[in-house]
C-alpha positions in Angstrom: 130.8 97.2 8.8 134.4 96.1 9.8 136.2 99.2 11.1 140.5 98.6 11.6 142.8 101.1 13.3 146.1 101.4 11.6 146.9 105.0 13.1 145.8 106.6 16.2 148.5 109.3 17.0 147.9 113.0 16.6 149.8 115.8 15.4 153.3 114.0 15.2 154.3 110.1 14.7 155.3 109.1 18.4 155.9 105.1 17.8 157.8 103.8 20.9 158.2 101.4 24.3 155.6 104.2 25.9 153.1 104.3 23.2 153.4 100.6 21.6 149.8 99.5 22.9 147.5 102.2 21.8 150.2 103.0 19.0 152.3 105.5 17.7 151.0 106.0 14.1 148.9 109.2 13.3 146.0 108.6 11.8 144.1 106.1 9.5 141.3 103.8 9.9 140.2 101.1 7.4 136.3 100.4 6.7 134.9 97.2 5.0 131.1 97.1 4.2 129.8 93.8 4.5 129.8 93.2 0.9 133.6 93.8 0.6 133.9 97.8 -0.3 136.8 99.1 0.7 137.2 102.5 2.3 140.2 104.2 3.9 139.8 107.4 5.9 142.7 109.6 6.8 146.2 109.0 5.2 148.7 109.2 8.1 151.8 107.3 8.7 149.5 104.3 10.1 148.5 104.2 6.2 152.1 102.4 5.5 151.3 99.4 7.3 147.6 99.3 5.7 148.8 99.6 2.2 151.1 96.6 2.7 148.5 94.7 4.3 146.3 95.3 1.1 149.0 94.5 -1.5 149.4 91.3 0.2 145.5 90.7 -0.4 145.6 91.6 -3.5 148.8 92.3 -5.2 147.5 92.2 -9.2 145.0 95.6 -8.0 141.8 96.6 -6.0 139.5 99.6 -6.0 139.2 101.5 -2.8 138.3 104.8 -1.8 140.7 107.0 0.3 138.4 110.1 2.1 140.5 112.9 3.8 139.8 115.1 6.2 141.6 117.5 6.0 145.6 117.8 4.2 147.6 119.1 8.0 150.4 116.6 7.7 149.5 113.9 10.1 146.9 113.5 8.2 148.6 112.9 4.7 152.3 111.5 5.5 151.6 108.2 4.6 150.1 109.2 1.1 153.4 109.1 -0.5 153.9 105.7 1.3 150.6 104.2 0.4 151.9 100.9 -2.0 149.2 100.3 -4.1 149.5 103.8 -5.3 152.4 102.3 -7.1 151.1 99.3 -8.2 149.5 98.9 -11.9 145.7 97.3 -11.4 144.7 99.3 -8.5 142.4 102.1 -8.7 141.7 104.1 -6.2 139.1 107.5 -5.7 140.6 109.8 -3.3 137.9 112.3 -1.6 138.9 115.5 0.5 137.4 118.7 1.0 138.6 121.7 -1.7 139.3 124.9 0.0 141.4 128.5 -0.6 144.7 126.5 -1.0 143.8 124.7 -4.1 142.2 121.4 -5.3 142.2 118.3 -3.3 145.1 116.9 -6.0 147.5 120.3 -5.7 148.1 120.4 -2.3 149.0 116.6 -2.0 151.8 116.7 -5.0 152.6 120.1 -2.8 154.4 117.5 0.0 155.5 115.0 -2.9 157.4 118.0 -4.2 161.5 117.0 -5.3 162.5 119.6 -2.3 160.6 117.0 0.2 160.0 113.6 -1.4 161.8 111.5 -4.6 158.9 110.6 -6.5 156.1 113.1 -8.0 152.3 112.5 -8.0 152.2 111.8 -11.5 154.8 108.8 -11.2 151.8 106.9 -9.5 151.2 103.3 -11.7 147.9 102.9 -9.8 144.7 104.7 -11.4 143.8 108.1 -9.3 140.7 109.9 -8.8 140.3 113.5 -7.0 137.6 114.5 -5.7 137.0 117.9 -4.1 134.5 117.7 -1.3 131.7 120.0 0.4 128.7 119.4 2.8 126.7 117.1 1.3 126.1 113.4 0.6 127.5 110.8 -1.7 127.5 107.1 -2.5 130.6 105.0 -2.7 129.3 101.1 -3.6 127.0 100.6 -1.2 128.4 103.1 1.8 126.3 106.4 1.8 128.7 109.5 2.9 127.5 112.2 4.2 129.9 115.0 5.4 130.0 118.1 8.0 132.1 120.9 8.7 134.5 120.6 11.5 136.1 123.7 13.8 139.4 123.8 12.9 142.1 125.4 11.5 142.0 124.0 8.1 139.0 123.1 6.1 138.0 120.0 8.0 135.3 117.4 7.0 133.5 114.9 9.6 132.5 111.8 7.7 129.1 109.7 8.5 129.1 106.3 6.8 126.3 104.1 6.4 126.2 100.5 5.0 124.0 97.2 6.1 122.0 99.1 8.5 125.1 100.6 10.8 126.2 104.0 11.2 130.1 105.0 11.8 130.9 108.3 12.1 134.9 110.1 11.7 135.4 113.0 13.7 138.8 114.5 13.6 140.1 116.9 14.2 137.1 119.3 15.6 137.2 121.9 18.8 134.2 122.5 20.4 132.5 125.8 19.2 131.8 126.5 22.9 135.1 126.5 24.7 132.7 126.0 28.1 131.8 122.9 26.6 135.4 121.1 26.7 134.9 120.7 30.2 131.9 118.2 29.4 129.2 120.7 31.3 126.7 123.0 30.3 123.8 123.1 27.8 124.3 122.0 24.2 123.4 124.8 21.7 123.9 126.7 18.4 126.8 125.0 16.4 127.5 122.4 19.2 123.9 121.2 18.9 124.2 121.3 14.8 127.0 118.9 15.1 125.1 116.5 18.0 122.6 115.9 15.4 125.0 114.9 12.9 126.2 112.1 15.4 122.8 111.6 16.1 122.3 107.9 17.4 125.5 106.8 15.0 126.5 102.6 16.3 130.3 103.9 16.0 131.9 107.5 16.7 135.7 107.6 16.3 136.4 111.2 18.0 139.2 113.4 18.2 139.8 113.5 21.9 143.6 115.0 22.0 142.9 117.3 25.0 141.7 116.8 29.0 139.5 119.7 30.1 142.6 120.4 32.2 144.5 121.3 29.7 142.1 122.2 26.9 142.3 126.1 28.0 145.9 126.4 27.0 145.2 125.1 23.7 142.1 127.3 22.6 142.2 127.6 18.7 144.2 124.4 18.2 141.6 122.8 16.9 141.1 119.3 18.8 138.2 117.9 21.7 138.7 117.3 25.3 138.0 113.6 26.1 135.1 115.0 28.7 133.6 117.3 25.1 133.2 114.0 23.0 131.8 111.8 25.9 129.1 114.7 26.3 128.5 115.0 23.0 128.1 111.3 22.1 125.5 111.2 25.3 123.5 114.3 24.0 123.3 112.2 20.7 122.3 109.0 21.9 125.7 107.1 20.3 126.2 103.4 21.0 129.5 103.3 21.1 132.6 105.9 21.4 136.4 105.7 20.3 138.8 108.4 21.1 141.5 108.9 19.0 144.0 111.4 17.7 146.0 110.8 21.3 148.2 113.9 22.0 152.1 112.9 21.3 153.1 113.5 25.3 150.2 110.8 26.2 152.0 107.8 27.0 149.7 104.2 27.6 150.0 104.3 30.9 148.3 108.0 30.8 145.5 106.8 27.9 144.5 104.2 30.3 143.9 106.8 33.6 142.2 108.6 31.3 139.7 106.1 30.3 139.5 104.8 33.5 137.8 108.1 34.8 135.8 108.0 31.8 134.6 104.4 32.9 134.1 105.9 36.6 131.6 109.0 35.5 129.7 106.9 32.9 129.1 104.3 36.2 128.0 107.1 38.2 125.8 108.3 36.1 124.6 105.3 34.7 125.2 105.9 31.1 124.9 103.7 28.4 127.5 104.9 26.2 130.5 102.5 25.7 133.9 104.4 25.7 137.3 102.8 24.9 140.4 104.5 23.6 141.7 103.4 19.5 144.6 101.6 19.5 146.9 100.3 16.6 145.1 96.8 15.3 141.7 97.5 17.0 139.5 95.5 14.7 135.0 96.5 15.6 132.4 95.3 13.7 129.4 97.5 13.9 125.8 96.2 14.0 122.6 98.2 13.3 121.3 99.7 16.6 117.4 100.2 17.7 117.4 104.0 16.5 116.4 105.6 13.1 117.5 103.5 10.1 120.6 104.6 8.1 117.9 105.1 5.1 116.3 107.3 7.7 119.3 109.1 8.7 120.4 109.3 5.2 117.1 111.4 4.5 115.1 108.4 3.0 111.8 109.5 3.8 111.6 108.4 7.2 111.2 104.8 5.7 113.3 102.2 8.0 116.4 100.2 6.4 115.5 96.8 5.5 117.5 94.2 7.0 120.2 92.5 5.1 118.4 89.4 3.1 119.7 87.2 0.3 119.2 83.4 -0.2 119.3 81.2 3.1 122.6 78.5 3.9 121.0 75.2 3.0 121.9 73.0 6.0 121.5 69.2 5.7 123.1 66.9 8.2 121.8 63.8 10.2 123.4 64.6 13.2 121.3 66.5 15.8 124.2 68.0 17.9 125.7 69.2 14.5 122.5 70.2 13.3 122.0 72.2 16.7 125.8 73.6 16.3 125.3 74.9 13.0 121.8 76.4 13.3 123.2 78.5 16.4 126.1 79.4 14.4 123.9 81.0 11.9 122.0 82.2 14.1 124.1 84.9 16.0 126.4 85.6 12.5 122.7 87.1 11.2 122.6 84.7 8.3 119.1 83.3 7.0 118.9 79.3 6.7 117.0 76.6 6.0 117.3 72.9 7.4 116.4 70.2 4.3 115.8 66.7 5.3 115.9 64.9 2.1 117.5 65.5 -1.7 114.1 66.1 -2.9 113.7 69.1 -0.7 117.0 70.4 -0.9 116.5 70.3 -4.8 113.0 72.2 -4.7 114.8 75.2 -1.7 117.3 75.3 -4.8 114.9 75.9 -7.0 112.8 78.2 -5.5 115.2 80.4 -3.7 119.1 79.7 -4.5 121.5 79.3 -1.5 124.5 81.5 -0.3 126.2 78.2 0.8 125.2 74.1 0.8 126.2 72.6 4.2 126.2 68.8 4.0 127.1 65.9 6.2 128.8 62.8 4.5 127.0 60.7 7.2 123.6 62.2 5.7 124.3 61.3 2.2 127.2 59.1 1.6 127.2 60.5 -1.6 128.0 64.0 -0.8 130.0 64.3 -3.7 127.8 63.0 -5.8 125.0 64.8 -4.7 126.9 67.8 -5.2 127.6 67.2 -9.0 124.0 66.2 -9.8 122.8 69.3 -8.1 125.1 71.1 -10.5 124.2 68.9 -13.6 120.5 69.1 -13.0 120.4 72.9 -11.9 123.3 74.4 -13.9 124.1 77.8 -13.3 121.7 78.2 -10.6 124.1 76.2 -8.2 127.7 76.3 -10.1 128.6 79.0 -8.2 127.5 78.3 -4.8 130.3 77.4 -2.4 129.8 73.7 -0.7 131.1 72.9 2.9 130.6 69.4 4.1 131.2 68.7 7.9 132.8 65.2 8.6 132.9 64.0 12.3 137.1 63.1 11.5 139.8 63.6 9.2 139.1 60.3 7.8 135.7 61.1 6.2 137.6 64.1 4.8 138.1 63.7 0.7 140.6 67.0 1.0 140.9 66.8 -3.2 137.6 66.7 -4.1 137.2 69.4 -6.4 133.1 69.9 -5.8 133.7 70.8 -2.3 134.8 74.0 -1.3 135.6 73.2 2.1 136.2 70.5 4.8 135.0 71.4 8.4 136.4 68.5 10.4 135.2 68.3 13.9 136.0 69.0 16.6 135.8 72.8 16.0 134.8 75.7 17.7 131.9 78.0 17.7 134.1 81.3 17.0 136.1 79.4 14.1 132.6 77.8 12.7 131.1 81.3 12.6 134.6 82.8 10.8 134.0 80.3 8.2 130.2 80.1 7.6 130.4 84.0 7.4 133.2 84.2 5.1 131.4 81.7 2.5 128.1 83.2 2.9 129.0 86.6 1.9 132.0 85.4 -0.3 134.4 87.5 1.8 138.0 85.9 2.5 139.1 84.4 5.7 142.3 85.0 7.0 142.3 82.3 9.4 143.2 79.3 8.9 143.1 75.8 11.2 145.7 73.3 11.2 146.1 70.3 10.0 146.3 67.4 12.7 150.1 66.0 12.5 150.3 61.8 10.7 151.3 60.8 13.9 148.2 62.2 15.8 146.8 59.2 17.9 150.2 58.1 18.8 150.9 61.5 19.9 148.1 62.2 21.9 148.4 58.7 23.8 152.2 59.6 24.6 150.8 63.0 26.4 148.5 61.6 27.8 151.2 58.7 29.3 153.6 61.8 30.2 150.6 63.0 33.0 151.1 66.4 32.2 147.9 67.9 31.2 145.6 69.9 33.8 148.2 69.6 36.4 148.9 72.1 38.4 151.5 75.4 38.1 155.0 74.1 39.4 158.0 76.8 39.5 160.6 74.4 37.6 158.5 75.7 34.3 157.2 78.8 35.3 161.2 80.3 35.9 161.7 79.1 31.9 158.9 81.0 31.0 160.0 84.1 33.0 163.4 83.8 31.6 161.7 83.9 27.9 159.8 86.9 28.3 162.6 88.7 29.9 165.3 87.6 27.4 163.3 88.5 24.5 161.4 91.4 25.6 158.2 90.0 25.2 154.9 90.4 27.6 153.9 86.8 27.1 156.1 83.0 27.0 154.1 79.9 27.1 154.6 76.0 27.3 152.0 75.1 25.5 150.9 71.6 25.1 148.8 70.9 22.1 145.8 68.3 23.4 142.9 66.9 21.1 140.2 69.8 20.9 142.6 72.5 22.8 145.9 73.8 23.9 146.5 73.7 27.7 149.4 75.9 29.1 151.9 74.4 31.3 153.2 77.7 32.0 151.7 80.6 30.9 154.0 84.4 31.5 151.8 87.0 31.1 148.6 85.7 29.8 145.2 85.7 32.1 143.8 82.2 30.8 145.2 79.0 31.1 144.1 77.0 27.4 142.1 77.9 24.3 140.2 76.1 21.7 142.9 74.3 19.3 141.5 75.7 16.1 142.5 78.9 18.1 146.2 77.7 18.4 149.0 79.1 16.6 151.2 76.0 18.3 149.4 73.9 16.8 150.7 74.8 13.4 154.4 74.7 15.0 153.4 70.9 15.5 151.9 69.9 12.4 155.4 71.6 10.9 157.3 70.2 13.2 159.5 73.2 13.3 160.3 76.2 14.2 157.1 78.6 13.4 158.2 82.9 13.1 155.2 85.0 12.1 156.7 88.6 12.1 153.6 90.5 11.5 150.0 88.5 12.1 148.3 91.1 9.9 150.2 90.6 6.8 149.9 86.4 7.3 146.5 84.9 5.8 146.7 82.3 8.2 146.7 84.4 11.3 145.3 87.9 10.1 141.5 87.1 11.1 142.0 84.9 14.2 140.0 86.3 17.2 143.8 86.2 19.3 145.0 88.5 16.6 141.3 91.3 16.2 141.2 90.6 20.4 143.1 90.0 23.4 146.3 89.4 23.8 146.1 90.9 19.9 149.1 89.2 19.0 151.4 90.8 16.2 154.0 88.4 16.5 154.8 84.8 17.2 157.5 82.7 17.8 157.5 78.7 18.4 159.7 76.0 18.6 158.6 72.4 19.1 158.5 70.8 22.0 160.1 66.9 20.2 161.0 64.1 22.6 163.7 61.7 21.8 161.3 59.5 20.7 159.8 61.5 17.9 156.9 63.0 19.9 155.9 66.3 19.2 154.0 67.6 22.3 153.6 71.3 21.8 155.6 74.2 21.6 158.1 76.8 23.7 156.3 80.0 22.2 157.0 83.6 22.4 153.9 86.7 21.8 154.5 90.0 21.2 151.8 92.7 20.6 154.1 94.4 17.6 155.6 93.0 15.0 159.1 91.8 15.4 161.8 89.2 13.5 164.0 87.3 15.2 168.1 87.3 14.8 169.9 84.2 14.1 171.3 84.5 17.7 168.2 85.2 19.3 166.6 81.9 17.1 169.8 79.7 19.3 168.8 81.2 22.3 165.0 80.5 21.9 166.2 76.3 21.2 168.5 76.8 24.5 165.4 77.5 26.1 163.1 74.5 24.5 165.5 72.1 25.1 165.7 73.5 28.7 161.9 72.6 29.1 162.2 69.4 27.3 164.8 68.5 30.0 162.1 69.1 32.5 159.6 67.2 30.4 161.5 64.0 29.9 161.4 61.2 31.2 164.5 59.9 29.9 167.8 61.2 31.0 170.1 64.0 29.0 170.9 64.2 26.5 167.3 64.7 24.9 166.9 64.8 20.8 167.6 68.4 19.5 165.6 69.1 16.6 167.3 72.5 15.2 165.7 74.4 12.3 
């Protein structure tokens, strides 16, 4: 399963210059099973941002499931908010537990009320479902629920999802029954020990961790977990892996990461294996099924273990044996069964007998890739129709981009993490949201002119580094670059604020400024289908927003880019677009060889 934080704030939205890296939304976390259901738990003010994200995806409608802990406000704010509510197509089931207050569906047109909000419940265009909740378990497409009371003030529900052999697990917001217990120390019993086991051995736990032991004592009865209660719990469990969220309002970053780095220090001492990080706004996890009971298991199945997730094998036939090697590996860690052909014959009869989640061919293999692709089709009919076919060419050259038979181009060279992204999106028929660019017409030249200018793997020199200073500090931003776009990668002349010093090209967001040729603004990665699913936007630096403007010498030469990062989404003013060219042509006068003035290429 996919799990994405869109809110991590408790009690009160607290967005901010304090709180901008683990974020100042309240709460709401996305979950994607592997087979593309959609569910949304918690509808805070972080659900804004989702519910733009999704109408981008899929703006004529979706079905999703929204499940609700409980209705305290931080909670449901962004229900009112949430845009494909309002759009006609979507359908949506909303789950929540019923308690002395009313029905699930009451007490959230109570907030949309004309005394508090414009619009009424019923002026939704999407289709709604209620559902009032209990203990107990459910099904939701291929996700089994299973709920549990919480302690707190409201009727609370703990969620337990389990899909392709994971386990995630929702826990907010939940005081321990034993107040001795915040402090992380003591035996677990009674209630306590009830809710361990519903935890029990779970891959993901997203906890409610508000409160320090310090401080927990003043706020008996809130109803929210000390950060040292959910680490002792998730250890008494035997969890894999622990998130705390619902961060009080008063924590600022800079207290979130002391926090966590005691948590680090104990869990050293004692030589745990729990994993412990803190949920931040754009945290993207994918779960995998641990060692422990099955989810079948857990899910009371009979004690009979979850089989692993099967389907027919990527068909993989190519004559090179580095490729061959590449794409085997690939397949390997993504999980995905595969079977190497070495002739049509075979490839026919795998075809026959089994189907295939994807065809991977290699012009070089069969000339006649095409071609083998539409008698595969003509001879197997709707057997194969279907199945998506990615041939692998060695150059742009061997590339027939308008073929319509082929589903994709992989062009070497490419890396591993990008070759996973797309094997894995077109095995399980799941989109992509990353996209490589294009090499630029002028590509040999250009790389033979960067090559003359003697820039590349040189070493750090002050005369760039003070432009990139000035950058971040002009704009606010925690990262500038000169980036220089070689053939397989993009090398950093200067590099503000950012640990490495180059990254696989398929990797680089300059490298779209340069097949543009222009200035590139991305407000908001998540919302961009080009961006949304590239490991520097789900990872570190986790970059929200990008600004680049190519790096053009007078001679037409487009080398790279003078780039600005941000991790929050941001626009640009017209002003600040002039400033940002002041700046290129400032390292373009350090660049070139030929005297001022050098070309200006304004957008």
């Amino acid at each position: 399963m996919l799990v994405r934080f869109w809110g991590t704030r408790g009690s009160i939205a607290k967005p901010g210059p304090d709180t901008f890296r683990f974020g100042g939304n309240t709460s709401c976390v996305e979950v994607r099973s592997d087979t593309g259901t959609l569910l949304v738990i918690d509808c805070g003010t972080g659900a804004h941002g989702l519910g733009q994200g999704l109408m981008q995806e899929r703006p004529d409608g979706m079905e999703g499931s929204l499940l609700i802990s409980h209705t305290h406000w931080d909670h449901i704010q962004g229900f009112p908010f949430f845009a494909p509510f309002f759009a006609p197509g979507h359908a949506w089931d909303v789950y929540g537990p019923s308690g002395l207050s009313g029905s699930l569906r009451s007490v959230l047109s109570g907030q949309m009320q004309h005394a508090y909000f414009p619009v009424t419940l019923d002026q939704f265009a999407a289709t709604i479902r209620y559902h009032d909740l209990g203990v107990g378990t459910f099904r939701v497409g291929d996700v089994t629920v299973t709920t549990h009371h919480l302690n707190h003030p409201a009727l609370t529900l703990a969620y337990r999802l389990q899909a392709d052999g994971a386990t995630v697990v929702y826990c907010c917001d939940h005081e321990p029954h034993a107040a001795e217990l915040a402090s992380g120390r003591g035996p677990v019993s009674g209630p306590d020990l009830h809710y361990a086991e519903f935890i029990e051995e779970a891959d993901l736990v997203i906890h409610d961790a508000q409160y320090t032991a310090l401080e927990f004592p003043a706020k008996l009865g809130w109803g929210h977990s000390s950060v040292e209660y959910a680490v002792r719990l998730c250890e008494e469990a035997g969890v894999a892996r622990l998130v705390l969220t619902h961060h009080d309002p008063l924590r600022n970053d800079a207290a979130i990461d002391l926090i966590l780095a005691r948590v680090h220090a104990d869990l050293a001492d004692r030589g745990s294996p729990l994993e412990v990080m803190a949920a931040s706004e754009g945290l993207v996890l994918r779960t995998s099924p641990s060692e422990g009971p099955s989810a079948e298991a857990k899910a009371g199945g009979g004690g009979s273990q979850a089989e692993t997730p099967g389907g027919p094998p990527a068909l993989v036939w190519v004559a090179d044996g580095d490729l061959e090697a590449a794409l085997t590996t690939a397949l390997r860690l993504e999980g995905l069964p595969f079977r190497v052909t070495g002739d049509e014959a075979q490839l026919i009869e795998a075809l026959e007998q089994q189907g295939a989640s994807v065809l991977l061919l290699e012009p070089v293999a069969h000339p006649d890739g095409p071609g083998l692709t539409r008698r595969l089709r003509e001879s197997l009919g709707n057997g194969v129709a279907e199945t998506p076919v990615l041939m692998l060419a060695a150059e742009d050259s061997l590339a027939r981009l308008d073929d319509p038979l082929v589903s994709e181009w992989l062009v070497r060279p490419m890396s591993e993490r990008f070759l996973r992204a797309r094997l894995r999106a077109w095995s399980l028929r799941t989109p992509c949201r990353w996209q490589r660019a294009l090499p630029p017409g002028d590509e040999e030249r250009r790389l033979r002119r960067l090559d003359e200018l003697g820039l590349l793997d040189t070493e750090r020199e002050e005369r760039f580094d003070r432009l990139t200073r000035i950058a971040a500090a002009a704009f606010d931003v925690p990262i500038a670059l000169i980036s220089l776009i070689d053939a397989e990668r993009q090398w950093f002349k200067s590099c503000h604020g950012l640990a490495t010093g180059q990254t696989s090209r398929d990797l680089a967001f300059c490298a779209h400024a340069i097949a543009q040729r222009s200035d590139l603004l991305v407000a908001d990665t998540w919302l961009d289908d080009r961006f949304a699913d590239n490991p520097l936007v789900l990872g570190e630096p986790r970059i929200r927003f990008y600004a680049g403007s190519p790096l053009i010498l007078d001679d037409g030469t487009c080398l790279g880019t003078l780039c600005l990062i941000d991790t929050r989404p941001r626009q640009l003013s017209s002003t600040e677009l002039a400033l940002l060219h002041d700046l290129r042509d400032l390292v373009l006068l350090e660049i070139s060889p030929t005297p001022w003035p050098v070309a200006v290429h304004r957008s």
